[in-house]
C-alpha positions as protocol buffer text, in pm:
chain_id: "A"
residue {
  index: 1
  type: UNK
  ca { x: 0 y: 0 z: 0 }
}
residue {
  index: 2
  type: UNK
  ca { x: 155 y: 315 z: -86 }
}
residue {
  index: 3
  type: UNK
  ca { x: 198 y: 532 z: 199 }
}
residue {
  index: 4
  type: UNK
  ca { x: -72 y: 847 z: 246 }
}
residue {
  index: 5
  type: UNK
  ca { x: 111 y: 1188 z: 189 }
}
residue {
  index: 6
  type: UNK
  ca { x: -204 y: 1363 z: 313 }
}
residue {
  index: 7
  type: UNK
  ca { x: -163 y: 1268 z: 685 }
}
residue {
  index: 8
  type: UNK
  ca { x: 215 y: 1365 z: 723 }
}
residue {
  index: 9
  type: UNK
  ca { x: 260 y: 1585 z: 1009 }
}
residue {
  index: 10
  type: UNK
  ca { x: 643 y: 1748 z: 948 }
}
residue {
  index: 11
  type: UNK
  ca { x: 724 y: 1763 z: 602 }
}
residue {
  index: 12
  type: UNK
  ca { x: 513 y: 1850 z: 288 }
}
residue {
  index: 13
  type: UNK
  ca { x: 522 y: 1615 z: -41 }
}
residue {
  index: 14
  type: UNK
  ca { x: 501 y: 1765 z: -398 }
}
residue {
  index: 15
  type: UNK
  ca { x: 595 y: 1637 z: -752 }
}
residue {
  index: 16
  type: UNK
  ca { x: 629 y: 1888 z: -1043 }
}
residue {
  index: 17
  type: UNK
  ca { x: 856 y: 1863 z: -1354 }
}
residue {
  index: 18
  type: UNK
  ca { x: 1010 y: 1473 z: -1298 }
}
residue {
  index: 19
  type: UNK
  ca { x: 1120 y: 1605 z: -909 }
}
residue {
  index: 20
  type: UNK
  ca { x: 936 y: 1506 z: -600 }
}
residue {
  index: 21
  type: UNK
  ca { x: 959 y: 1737 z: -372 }
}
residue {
  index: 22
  type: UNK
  ca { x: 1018 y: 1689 z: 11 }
}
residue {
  index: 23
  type: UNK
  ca { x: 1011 y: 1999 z: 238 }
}
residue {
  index: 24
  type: UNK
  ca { x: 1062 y: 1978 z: 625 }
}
residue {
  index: 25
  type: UNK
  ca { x: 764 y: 2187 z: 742 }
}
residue {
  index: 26
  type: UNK
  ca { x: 793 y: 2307 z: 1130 }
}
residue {
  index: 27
  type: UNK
  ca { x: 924 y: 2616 z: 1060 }
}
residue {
  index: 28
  type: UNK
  ca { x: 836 y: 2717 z: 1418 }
}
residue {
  index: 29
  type: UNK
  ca { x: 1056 y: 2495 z: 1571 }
}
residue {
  index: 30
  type: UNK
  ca { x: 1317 y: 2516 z: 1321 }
}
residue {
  index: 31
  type: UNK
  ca { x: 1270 y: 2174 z: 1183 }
}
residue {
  index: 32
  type: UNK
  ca { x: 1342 y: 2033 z: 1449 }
}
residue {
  index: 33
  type: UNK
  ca { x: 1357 y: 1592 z: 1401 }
}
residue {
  index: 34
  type: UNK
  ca { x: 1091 y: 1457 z: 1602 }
}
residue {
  index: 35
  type: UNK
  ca { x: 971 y: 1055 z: 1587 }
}
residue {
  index: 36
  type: UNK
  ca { x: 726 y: 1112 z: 1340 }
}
residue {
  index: 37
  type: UNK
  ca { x: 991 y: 1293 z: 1109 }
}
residue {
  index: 38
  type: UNK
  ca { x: 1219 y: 997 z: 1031 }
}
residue {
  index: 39
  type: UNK
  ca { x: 942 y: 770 z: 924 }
}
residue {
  index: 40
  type: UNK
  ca { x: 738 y: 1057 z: 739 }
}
residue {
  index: 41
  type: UNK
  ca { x: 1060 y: 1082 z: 546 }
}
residue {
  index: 42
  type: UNK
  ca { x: 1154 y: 727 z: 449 }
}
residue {
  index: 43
  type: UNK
  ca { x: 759 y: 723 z: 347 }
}
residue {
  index: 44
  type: UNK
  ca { x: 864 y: 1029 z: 100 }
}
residue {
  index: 45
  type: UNK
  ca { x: 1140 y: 844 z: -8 }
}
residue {
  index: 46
  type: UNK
  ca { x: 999 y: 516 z: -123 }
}
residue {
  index: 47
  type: UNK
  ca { x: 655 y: 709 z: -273 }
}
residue {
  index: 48
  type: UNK
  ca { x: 903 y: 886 z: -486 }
}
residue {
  index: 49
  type: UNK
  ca { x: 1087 y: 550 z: -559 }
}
residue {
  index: 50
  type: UNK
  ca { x: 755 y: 411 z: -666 }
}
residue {
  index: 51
  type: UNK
  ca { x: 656 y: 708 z: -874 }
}
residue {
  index: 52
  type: UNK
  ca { x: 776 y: 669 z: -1244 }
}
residue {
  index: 53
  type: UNK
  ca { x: 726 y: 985 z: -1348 }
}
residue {
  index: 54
  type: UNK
  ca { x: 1021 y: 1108 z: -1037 }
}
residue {
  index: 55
  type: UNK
  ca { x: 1366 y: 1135 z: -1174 }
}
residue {
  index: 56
  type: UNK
  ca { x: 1519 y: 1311 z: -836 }
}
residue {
  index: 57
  type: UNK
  ca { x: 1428 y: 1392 z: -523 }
}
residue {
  index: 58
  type: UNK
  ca { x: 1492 y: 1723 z: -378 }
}
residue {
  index: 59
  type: UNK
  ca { x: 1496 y: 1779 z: -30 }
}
residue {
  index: 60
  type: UNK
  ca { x: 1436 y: 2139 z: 116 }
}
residue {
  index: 61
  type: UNK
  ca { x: 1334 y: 2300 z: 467 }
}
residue {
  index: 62
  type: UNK
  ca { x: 1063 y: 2565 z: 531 }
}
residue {
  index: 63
  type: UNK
  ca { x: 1161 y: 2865 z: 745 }
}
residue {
  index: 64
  type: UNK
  ca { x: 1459 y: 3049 z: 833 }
}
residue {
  index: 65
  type: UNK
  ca { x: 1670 y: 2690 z: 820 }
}
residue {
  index: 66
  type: UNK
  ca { x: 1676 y: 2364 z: 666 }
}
residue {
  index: 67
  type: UNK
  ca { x: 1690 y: 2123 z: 1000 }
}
residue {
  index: 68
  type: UNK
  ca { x: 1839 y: 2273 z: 1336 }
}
residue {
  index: 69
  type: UNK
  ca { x: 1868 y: 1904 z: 1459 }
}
residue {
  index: 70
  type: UNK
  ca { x: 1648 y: 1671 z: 1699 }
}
residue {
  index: 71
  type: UNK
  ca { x: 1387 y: 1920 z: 1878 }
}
residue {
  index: 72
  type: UNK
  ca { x: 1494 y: 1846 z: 2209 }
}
residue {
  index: 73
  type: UNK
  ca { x: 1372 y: 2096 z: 2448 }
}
residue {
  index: 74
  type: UNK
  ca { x: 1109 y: 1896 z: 2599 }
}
residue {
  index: 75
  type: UNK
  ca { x: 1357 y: 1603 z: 2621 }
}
residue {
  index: 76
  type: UNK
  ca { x: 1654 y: 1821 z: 2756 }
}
residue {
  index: 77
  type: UNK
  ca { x: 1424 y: 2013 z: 3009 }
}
residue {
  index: 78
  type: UNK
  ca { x: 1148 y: 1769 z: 3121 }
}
residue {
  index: 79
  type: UNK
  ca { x: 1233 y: 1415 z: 2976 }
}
residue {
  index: 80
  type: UNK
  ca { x: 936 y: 1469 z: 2729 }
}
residue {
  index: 81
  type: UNK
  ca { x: 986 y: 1233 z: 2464 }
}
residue {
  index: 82
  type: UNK
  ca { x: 664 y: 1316 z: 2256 }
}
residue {
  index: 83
  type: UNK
  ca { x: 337 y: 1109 z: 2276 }
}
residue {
  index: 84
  type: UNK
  ca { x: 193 y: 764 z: 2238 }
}
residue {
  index: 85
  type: UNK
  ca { x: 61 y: 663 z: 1919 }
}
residue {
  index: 86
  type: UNK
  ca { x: -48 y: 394 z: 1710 }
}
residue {
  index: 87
  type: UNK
  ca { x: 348 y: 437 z: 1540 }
}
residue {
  index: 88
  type: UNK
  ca { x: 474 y: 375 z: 1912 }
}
residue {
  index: 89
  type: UNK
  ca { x: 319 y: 100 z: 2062 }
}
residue {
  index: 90
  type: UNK
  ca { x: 251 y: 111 z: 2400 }
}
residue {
  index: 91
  type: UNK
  ca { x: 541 y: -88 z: 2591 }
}
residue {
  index: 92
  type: UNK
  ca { x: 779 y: -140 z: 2317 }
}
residue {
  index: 93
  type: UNK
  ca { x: 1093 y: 92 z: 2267 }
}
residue {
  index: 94
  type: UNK
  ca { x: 946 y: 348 z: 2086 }
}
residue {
  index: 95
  type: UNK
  ca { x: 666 y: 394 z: 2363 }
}
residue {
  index: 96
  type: UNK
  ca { x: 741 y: 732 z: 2508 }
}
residue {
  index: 97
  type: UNK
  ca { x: 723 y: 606 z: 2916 }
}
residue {
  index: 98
  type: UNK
  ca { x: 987 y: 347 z: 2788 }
}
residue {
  index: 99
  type: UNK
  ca { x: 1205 y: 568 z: 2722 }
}
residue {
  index: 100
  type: UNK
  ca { x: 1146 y: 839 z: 3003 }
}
residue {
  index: 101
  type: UNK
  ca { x: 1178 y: 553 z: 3241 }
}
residue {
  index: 102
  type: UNK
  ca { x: 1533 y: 481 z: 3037 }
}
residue {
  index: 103
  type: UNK
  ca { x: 1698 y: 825 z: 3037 }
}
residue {
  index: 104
  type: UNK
  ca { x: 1613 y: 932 z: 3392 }
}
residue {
  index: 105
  type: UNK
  ca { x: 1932 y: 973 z: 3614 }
}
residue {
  index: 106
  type: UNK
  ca { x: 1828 y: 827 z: 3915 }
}
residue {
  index: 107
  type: UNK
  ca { x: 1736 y: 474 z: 3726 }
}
residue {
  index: 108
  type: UNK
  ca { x: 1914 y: 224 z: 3547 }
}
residue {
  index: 109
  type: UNK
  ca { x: 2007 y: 282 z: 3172 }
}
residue {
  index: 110
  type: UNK
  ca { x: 1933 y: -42 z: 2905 }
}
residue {
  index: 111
  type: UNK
  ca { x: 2143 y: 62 z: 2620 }
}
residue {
  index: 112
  type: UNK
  ca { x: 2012 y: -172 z: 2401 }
}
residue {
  index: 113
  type: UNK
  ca { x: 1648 y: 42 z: 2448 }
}
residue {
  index: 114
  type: UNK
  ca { x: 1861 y: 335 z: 2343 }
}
residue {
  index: 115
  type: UNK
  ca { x: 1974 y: 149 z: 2060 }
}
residue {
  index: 116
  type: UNK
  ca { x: 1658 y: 15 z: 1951 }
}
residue {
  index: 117
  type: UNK
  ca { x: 1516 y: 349 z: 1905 }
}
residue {
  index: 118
  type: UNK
  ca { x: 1777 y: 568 z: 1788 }
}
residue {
  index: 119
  type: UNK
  ca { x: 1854 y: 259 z: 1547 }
}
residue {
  index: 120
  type: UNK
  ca { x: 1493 y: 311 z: 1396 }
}
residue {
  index: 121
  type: UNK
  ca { x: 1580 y: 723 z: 1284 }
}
residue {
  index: 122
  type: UNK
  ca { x: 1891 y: 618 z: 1128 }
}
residue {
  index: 123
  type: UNK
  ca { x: 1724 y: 382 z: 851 }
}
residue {
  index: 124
  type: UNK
  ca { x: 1470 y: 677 z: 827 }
}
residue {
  index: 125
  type: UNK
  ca { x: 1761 y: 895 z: 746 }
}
residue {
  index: 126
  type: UNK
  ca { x: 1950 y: 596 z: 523 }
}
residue {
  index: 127
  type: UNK
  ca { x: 1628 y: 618 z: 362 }
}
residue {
  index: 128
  type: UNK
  ca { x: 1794 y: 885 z: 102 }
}
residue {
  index: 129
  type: UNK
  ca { x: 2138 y: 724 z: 83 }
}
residue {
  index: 130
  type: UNK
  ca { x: 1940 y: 420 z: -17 }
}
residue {
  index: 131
  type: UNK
  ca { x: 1685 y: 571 z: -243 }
}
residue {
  index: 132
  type: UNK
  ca { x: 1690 y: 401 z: -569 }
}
residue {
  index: 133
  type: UNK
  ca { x: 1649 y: 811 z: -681 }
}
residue {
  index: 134
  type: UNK
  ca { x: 1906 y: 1078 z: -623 }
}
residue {
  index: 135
  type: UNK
  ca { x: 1841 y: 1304 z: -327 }
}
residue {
  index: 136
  type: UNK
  ca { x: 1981 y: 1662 z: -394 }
}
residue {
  index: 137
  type: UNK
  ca { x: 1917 y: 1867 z: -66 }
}
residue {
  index: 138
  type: UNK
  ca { x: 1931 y: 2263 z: -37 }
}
residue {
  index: 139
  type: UNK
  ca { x: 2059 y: 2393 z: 267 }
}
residue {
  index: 140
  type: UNK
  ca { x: 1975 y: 2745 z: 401 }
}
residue {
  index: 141
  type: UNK
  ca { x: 2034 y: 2885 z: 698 }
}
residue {
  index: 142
  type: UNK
  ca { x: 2166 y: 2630 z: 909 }
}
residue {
  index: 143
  type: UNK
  ca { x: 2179 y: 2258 z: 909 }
}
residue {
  index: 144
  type: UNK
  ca { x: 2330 y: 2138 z: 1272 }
}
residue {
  index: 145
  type: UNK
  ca { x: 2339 y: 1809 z: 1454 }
}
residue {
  index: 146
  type: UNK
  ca { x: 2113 y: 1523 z: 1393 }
}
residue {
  index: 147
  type: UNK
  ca { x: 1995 y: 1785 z: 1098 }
}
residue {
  index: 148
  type: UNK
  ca { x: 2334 y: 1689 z: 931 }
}
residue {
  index: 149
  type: UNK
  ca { x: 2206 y: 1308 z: 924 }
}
residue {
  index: 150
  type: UNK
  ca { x: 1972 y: 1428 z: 647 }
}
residue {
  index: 151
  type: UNK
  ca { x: 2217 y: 1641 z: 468 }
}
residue {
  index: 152
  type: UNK
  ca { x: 2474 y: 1398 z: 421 }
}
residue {
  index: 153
  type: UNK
  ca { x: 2231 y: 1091 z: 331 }
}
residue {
  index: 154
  type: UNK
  ca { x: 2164 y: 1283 z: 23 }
}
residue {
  index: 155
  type: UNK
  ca { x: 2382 y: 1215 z: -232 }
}
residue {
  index: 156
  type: UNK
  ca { x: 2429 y: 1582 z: -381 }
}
residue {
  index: 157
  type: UNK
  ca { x: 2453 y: 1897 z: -105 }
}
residue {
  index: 158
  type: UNK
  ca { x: 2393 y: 2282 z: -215 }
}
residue {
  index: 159
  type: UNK
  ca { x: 2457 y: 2511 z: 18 }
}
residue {
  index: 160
  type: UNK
  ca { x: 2347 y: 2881 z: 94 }
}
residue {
  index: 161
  type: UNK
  ca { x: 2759 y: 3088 z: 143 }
}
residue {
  index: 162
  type: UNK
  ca { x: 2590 y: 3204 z: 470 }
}
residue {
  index: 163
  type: UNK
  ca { x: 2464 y: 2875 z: 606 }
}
residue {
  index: 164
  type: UNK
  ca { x: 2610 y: 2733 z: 913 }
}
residue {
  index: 165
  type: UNK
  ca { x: 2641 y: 2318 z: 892 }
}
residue {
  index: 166
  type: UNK
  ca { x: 2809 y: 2095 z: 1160 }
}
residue {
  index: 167
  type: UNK
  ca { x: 2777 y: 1901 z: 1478 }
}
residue {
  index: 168
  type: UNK
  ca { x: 2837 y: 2101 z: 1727 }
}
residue {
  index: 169
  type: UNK
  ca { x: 2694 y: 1806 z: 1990 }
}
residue {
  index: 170
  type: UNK
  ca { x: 3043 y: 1635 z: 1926 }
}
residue {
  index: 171
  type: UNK
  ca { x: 3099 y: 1874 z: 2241 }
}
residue {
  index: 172
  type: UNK
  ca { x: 2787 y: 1698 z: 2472 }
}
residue {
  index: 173
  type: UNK
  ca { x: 2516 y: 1487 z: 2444 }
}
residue {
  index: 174
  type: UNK
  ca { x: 2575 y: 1337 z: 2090 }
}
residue {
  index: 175
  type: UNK
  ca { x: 2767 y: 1149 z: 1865 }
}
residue {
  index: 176
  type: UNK
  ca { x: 2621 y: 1164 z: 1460 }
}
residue {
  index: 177
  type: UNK
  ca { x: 2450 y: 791 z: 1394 }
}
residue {
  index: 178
  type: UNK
  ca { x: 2465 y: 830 z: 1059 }
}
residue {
  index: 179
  type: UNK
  ca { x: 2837 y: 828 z: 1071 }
}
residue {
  index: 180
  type: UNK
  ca { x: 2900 y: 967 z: 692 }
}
residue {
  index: 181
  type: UNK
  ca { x: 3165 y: 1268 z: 831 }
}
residue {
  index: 182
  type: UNK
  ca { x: 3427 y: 1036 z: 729 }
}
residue {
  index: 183
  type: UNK
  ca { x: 3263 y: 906 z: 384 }
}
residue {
  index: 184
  type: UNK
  ca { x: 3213 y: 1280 z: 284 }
}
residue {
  index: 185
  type: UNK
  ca { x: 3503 y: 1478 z: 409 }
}
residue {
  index: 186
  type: UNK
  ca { x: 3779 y: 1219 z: 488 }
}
residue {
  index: 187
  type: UNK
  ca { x: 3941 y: 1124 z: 822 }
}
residue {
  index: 188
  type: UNK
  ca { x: 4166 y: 1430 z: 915 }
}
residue {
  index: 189
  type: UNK
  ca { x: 3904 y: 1730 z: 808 }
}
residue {
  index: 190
  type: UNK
  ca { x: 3598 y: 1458 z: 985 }
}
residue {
  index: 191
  type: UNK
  ca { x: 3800 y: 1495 z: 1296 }
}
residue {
  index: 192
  type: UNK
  ca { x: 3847 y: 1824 z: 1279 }
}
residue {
  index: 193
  type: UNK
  ca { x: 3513 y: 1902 z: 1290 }
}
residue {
  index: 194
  type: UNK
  ca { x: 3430 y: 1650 z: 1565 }
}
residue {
  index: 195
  type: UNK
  ca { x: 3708 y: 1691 z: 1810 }
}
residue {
  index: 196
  type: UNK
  ca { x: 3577 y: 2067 z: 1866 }
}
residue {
  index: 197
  type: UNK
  ca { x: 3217 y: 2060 z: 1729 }
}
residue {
  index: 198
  type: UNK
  ca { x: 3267 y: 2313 z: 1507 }
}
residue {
  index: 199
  type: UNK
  ca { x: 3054 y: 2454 z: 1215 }
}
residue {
  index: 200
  type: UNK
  ca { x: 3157 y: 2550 z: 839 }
}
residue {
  index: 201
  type: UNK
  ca { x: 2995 y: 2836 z: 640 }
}
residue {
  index: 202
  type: UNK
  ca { x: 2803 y: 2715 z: 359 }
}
residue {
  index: 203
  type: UNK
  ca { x: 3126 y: 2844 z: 108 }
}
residue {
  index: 204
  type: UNK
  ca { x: 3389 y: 2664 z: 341 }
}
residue {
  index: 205
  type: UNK
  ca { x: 3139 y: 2317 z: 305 }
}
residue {
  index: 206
  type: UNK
  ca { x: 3222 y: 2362 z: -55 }
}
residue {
  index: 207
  type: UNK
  ca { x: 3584 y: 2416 z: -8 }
}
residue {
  index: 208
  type: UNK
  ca { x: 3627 y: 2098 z: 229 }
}
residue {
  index: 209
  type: UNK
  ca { x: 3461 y: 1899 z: -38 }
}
residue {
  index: 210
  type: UNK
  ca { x: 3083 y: 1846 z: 183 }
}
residue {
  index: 211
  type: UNK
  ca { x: 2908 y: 2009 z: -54 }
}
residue {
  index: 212
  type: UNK
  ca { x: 2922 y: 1990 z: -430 }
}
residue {
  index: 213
  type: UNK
  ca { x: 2798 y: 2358 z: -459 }
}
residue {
  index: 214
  type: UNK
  ca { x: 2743 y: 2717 z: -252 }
}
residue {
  index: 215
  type: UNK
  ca { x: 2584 y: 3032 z: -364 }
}
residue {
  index: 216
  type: UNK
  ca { x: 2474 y: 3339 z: -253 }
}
residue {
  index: 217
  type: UNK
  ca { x: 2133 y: 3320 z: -19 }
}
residue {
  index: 218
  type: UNK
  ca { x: 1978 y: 3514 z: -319 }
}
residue {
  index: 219
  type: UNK
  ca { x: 2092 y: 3293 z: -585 }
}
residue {
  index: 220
  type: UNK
  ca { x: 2102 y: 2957 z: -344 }
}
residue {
  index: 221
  type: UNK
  ca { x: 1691 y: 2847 z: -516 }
}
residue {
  index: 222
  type: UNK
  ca { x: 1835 y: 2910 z: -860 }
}
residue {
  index: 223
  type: UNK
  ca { x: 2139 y: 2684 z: -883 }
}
residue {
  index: 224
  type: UNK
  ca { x: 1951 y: 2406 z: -681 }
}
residue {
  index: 225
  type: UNK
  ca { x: 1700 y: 2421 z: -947 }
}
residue {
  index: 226
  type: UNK
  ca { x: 1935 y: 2384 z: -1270 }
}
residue {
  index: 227
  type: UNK
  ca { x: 2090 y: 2097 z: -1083 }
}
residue {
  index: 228
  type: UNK
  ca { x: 1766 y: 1925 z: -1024 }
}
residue {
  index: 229
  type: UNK
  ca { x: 1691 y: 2006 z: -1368 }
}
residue {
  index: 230
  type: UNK
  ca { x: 2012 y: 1886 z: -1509 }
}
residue {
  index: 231
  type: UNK
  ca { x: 1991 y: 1546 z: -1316 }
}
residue {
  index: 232
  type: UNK
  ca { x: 1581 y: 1499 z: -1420 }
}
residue {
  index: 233
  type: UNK
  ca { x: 1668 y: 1442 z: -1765 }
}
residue {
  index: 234
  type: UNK
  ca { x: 1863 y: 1177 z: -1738 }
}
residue {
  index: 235
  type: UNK
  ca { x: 1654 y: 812 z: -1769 }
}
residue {
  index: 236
  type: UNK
  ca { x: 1574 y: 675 z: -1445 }
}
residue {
  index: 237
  type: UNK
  ca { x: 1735 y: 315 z: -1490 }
}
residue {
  index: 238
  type: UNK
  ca { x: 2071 y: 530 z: -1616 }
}
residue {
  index: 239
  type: UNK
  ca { x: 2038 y: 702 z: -1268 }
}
residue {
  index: 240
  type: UNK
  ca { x: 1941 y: 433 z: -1039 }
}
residue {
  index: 241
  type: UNK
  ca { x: 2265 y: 253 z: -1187 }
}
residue {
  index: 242
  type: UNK
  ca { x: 2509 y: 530 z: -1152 }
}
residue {
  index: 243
  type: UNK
  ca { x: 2393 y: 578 z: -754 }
}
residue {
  index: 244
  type: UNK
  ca { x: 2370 y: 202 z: -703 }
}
residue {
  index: 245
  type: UNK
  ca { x: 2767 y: 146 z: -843 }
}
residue {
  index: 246
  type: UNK
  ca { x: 2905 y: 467 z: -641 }
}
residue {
  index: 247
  type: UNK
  ca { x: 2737 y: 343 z: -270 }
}
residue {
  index: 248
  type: UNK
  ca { x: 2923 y: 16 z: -311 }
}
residue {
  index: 249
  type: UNK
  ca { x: 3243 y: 166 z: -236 }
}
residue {
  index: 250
  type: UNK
  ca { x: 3110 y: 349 z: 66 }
}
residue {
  index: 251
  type: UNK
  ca { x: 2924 y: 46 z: 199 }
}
residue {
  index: 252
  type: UNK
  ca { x: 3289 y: -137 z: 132 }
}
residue {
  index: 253
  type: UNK
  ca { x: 3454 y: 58 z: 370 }
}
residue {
  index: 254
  type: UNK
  ca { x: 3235 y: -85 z: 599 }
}
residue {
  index: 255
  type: UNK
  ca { x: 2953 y: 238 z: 662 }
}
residue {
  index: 256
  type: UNK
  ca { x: 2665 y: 3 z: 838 }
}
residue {
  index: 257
  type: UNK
  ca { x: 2937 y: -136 z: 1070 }
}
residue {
  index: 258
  type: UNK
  ca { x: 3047 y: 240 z: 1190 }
}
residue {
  index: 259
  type: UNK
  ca { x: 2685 y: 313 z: 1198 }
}
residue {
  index: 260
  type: UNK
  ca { x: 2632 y: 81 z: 1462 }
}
residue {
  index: 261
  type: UNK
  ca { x: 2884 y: 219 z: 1669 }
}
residue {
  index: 262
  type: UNK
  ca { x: 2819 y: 574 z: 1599 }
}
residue {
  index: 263
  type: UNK
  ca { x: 2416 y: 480 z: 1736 }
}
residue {
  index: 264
  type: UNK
  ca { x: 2572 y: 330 z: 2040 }
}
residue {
  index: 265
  type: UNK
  ca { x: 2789 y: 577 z: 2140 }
}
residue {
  index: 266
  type: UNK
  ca { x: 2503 y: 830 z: 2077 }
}
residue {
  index: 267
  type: UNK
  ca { x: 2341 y: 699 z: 2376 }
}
residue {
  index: 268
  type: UNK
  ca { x: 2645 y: 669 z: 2560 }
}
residue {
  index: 269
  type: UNK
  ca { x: 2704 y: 1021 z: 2549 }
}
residue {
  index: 270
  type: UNK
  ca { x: 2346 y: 1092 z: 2706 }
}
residue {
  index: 271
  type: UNK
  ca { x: 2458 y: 942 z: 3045 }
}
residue {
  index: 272
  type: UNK
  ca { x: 2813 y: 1007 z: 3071 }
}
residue {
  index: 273
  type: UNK
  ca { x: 2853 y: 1221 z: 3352 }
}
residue {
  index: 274
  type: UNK
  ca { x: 2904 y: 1502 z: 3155 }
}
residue {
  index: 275
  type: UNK
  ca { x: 2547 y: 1399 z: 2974 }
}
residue {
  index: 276
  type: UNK
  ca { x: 2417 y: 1398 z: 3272 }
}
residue {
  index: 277
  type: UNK
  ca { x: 2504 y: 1722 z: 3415 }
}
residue {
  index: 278
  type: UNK
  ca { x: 2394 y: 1910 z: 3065 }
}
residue {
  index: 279
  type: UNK
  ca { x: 2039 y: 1752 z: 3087 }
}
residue {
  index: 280
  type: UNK
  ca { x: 1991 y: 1853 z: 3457 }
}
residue {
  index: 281
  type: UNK
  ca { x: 2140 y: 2214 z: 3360 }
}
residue {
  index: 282
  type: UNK
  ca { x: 1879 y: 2208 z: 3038 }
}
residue {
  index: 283
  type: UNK
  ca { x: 1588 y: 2155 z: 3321 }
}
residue {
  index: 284
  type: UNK
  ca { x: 1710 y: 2398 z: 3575 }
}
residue {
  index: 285
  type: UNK
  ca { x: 1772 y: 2721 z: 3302 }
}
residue {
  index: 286
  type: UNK
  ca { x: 1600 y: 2601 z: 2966 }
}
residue {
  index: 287
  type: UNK
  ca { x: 1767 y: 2416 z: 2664 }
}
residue {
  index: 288
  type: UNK
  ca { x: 1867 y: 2717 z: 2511 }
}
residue {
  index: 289
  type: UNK
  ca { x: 2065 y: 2834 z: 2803 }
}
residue {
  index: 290
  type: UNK
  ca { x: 2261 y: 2496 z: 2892 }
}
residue {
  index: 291
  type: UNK
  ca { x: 2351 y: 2500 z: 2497 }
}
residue {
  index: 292
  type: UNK
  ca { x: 2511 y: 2861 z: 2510 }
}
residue {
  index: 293
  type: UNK
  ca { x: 2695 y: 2784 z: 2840 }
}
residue {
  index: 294
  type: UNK
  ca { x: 2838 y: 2488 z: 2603 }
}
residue {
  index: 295
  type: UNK
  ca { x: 2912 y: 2682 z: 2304 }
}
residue {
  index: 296
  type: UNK
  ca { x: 3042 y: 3006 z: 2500 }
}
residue {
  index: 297
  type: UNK
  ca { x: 3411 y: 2876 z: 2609 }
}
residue {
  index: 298
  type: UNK
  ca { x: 3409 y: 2812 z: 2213 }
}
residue {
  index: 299
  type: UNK
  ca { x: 3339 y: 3147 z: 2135 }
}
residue {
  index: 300
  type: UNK
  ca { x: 3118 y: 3059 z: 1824 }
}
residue {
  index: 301
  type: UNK
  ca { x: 2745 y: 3098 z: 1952 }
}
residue {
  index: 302
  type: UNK
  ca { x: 2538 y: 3141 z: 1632 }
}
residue {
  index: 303
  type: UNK
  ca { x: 2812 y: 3150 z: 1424 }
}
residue {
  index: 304
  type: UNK
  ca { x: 2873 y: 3053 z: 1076 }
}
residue {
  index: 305
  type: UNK
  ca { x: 3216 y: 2930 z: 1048 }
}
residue {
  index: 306
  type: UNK
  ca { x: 3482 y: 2754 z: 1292 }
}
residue {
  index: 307
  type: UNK
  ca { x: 3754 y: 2958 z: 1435 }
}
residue {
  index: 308
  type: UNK
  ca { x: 4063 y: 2857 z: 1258 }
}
């Protein structure tokens, strides 16, 4: 049954000219991932996989960003992990009590819960690197943390000169699941990025080989639009070829393995000590605040671009 595009609750789903369209749509909270937003997507995905009159998929955000990364105020400040649902079955992993009961500081921590879920938004973010289609995503404004999955699942990045991309959780409380730094920037510029959780500018994402294009803000909808065009008149079986030979080599060097461990460690870093500490500081002043106390010894709160 194909999946119902009517009922999706954070992204929008549009096809015109051979290019389905996929636009993350909570402007409000800056795109911010939820539960729902992972398996919305990989619905996307595989409609536009179906459709035979898609070519390429082009993924956008709404608002004054493309994804600012999971939307964890309730989770940082109360342990609010969304609601029950008939997508998260009451008792199982995904069931929000589950994991409330999981995370809380006083109480004993079952990793492989952690896992189980954080596991289950990774193959909703895979869902583009495995997309028989290519995914070309448009980045404006900024693209941090588990916003980055999404970015670097797609095959083909544009990128706004002005946009701010990175992970800047490497610092507390994360570690990227997708694990594709490496496969998209190599080892030495992937760990300089993650040893200080800093972000590039859109033009220095270019320059470090992350994305394949920048532009002016003004001029950022017009090149992602010849490039979509360019790419939509090639035939689909040519395309779904091409993208099938290149991800051998990154699945070679062993990406689902890393993945693994990256998804792990992500839940490790949510009850280190220092974990700890940063959620308790998140209830006591706000999310908002306990980030900025993190970022401030850095010196690059809001920010664009690392300091060199």
């Amino acid at each position: 049954m194909e999946p119902d595009m009517s009922e999706l609750q954070t992204m929008t789903y549009a096809v015109t000219d051979r290019i389905a369209r996929i636009t993350l749509n909570r402007p409000a909270r800056g795109n911010g991932i939820t539960m729902d937003l992972p398996r919305e997507l990989a619905a996307c995905v595989e409609r536009a996989n179906l459709d035979p009159a898609v070519h390429v998929i082009a993924l956008a955000g709404n608002g004054s960003g493309f994804c600012g990364g999971y939307d964890l105020v309730d989770s940082a400040e109360s342990m609010s992990v969304g609601e029950a649902g008939p997508h998260r079955p009451v008792g199982s992993v995904l069931d929000p009590a589950v994991q409330m009961r999981n995370h809380a500081p006083d109480a004993q921590w079952d990793p492989m819960t952690d896992y189980a879920m954080m596991s289950r938004n990774v193959k909703g973010f895979m869902s583009l690197f495995h997309s028989e289609k290519p995914v070309v995503c448009k980045v404006h404004g900024f693209c941090v943390a588990g916003g980055t999955d999404m970015a670097l699942c797609s095959d083909l990045l544009v990128i706004a000169d002005d946009a701010k991309i990175g992970y800047p959780p490497a610092r507390v409380w994360g570690s990227p699941t997708t694990s594709l730094w490496f496969h998209r920037i190599g080892l030495e510029k992937a760990k300089r990025l993650l040893f200080t959780g800093d972000c590039l500018s859109g033009r220095e994402a270019r320059e470090w080989g992350l994305a394949i294009e920048s532009a002016p803000a003004d001029q950022l909808d017009e090149r992602f639009e010849v490039l979509l065009a360019r790419i939509a008149r090639m035939p689909v079986n040519q395309l779904v070829m091409m993208k099938l030979l290149l991800n051998q080599s990154v699945m070679q060097q062993g990406l689902h393995t890393t993945q693994v461990l990256g998804t792990v460690f992500d839940g490790i870093t949510r009850h280190t000590p220092e974990g700890y500490a940063f959620q308790q500081r998140a209830a006591e002043a706000g999310f908002r605040q306990a980030v900025r106390e993190r970022d401030d010894p850095f010196g690059d709160v809001g920010l664009s671009t690392f300091k060199g």
